[in-house]
Each structure stands twice: as C-alpha cells, then as structure tokens.
C-alpha positions as a LaTeX table, in Angstrom:
\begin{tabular}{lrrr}
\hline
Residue & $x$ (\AA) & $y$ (\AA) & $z$ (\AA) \\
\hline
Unk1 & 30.88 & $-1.01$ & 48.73 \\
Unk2 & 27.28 & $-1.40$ & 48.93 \\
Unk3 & 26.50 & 1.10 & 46.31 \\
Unk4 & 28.24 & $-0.70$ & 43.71 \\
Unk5 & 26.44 & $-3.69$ & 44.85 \\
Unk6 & 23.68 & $-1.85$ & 44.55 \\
Unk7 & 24.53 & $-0.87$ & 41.18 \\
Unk8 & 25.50 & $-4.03$ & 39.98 \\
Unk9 & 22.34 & $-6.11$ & 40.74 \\
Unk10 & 20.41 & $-3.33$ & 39.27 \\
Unk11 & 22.38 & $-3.84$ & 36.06 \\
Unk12 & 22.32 & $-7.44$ & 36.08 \\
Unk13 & 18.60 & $-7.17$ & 36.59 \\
Unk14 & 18.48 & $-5.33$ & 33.28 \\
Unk15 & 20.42 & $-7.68$ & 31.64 \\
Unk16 & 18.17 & $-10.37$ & 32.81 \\
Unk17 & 14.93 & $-8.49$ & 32.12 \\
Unk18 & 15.79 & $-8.03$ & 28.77 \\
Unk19 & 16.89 & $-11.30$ & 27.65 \\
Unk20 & 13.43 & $-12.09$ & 29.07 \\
Unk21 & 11.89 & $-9.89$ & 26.72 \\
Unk22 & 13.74 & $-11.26$ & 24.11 \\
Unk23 & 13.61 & $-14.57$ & 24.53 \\
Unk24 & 10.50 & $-15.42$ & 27.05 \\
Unk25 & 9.88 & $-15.82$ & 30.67 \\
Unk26 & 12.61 & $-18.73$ & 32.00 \\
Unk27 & 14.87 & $-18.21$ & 29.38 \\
Unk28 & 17.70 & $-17.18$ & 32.06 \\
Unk29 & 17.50 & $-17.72$ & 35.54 \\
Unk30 & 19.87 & $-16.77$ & 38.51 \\
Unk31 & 20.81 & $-19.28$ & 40.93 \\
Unk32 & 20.06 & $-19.95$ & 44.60 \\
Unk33 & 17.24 & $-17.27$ & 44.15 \\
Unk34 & 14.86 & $-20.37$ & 45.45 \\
Unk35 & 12.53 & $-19.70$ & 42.66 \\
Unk36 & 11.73 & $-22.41$ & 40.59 \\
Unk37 & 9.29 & $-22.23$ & 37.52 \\
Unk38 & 7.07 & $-25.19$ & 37.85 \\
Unk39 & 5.37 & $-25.25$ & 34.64 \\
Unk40 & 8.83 & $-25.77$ & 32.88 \\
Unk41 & 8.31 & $-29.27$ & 30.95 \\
Unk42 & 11.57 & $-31.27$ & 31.25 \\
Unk43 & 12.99 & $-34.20$ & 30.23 \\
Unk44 & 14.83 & $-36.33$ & 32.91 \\
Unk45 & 18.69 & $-36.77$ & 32.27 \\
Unk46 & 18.47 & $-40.59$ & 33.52 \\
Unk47 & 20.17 & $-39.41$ & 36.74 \\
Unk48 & 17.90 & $-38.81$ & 39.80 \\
Unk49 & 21.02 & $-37.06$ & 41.42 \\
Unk50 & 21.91 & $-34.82$ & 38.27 \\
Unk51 & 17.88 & $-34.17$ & 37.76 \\
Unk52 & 17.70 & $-32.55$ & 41.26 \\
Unk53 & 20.76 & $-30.79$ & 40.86 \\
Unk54 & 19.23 & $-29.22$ & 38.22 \\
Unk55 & 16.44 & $-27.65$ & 39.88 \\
Unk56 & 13.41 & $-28.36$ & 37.48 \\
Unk57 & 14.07 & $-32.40$ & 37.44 \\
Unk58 & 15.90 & $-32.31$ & 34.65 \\
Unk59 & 16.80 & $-31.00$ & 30.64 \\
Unk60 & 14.21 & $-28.25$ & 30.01 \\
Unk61 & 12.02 & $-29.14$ & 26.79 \\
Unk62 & 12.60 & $-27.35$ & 23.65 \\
Unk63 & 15.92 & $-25.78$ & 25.03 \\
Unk64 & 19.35 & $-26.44$ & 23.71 \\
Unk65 & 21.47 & $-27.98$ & 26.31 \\
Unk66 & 25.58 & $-27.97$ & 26.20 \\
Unk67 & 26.91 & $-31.10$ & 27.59 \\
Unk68 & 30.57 & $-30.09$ & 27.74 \\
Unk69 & 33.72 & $-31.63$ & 30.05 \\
Unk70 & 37.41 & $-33.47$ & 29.61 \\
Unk71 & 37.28 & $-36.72$ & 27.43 \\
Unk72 & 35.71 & $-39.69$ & 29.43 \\
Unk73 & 33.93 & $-37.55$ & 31.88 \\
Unk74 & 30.50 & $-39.37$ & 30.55 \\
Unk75 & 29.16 & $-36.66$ & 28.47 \\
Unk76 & 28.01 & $-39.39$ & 25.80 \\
Unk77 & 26.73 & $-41.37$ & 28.44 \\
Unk78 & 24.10 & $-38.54$ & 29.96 \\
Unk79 & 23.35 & $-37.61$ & 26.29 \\
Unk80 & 22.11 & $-41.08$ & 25.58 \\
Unk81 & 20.29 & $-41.37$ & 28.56 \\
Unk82 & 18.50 & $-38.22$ & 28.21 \\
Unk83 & 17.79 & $-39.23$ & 24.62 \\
Unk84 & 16.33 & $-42.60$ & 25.93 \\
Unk85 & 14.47 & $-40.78$ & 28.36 \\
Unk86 & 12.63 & $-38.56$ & 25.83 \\
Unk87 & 12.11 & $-41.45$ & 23.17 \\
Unk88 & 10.24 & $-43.08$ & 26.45 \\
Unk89 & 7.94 & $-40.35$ & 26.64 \\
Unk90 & 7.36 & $-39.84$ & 23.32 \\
\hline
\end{tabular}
C-alpha cells in the first residue's frame, strides 16, 4: 500500500514537473500543499469569500479561468464582477 503511494506521487510529480516545464512555474499547483506563490498578480473576483478560497486573492492575471455550474448558479454574476474589478485597475 505504501509503495504504490509511493509510486503514485512520484508520477504525479512528473506530471506536474513537466507541465511546469512546459508551461512555466505556477502553471499547476496541488492543493492543501500550503504553498502559495506570492508574486502571482491577480485580479479579485468581487467576492472577499471566493478570493480567499482561492488561495492567491483571487483570478490569476493572464490565465484563462472556466467559470462553469447549473443555470442560475451566478456564473454571469462573478464574471461581471471580476470584469469590473479589472476595468478598476486598469
């Protein structure tokens, strides 16, 4: 049991390293590993609660973000507010 444990967090830090490569330090990140980047630039979702749940305080600049749920869940909402948020810092 702890072997293929083993094994599979040394594939899944392959996996992970390589997107890295790929795509840049941050691209991918695991969760409740504690570490947070803190020189990610981010734009705040309008939602204090939903910015800390994040992690980072919010969207993460120059990212592509899926908004996705069930019809009248408030994905328009958050999008707009996000979108207000970034015309507000320019």
């Amino acid at each position: 049991m702890v072997e293929r444990e083993s094994s599979r967090g040394k594939a899944l830090d392959l996996a992970i390293s390589q997107i890295e490569k790929q795509f840049g330090k941050g691209a991918i990140m695991r969760l409740g590993t504690g570490e947070v980047p803190a020189d990610i630039p981010v734009i705040s979702t309008g939602s204090l609660g939903l910015d800390i749940a994040l992690g980072i305080g919010g969207f993460p600049r120059g990212r592509v973000i899926e908004i996705f749920g069930p019809e009248s869940s408030g994905k328009t909402t958050l999008s707009l507010h996000a979108v207000a948020s970034a015309q507000r810092e320019g």
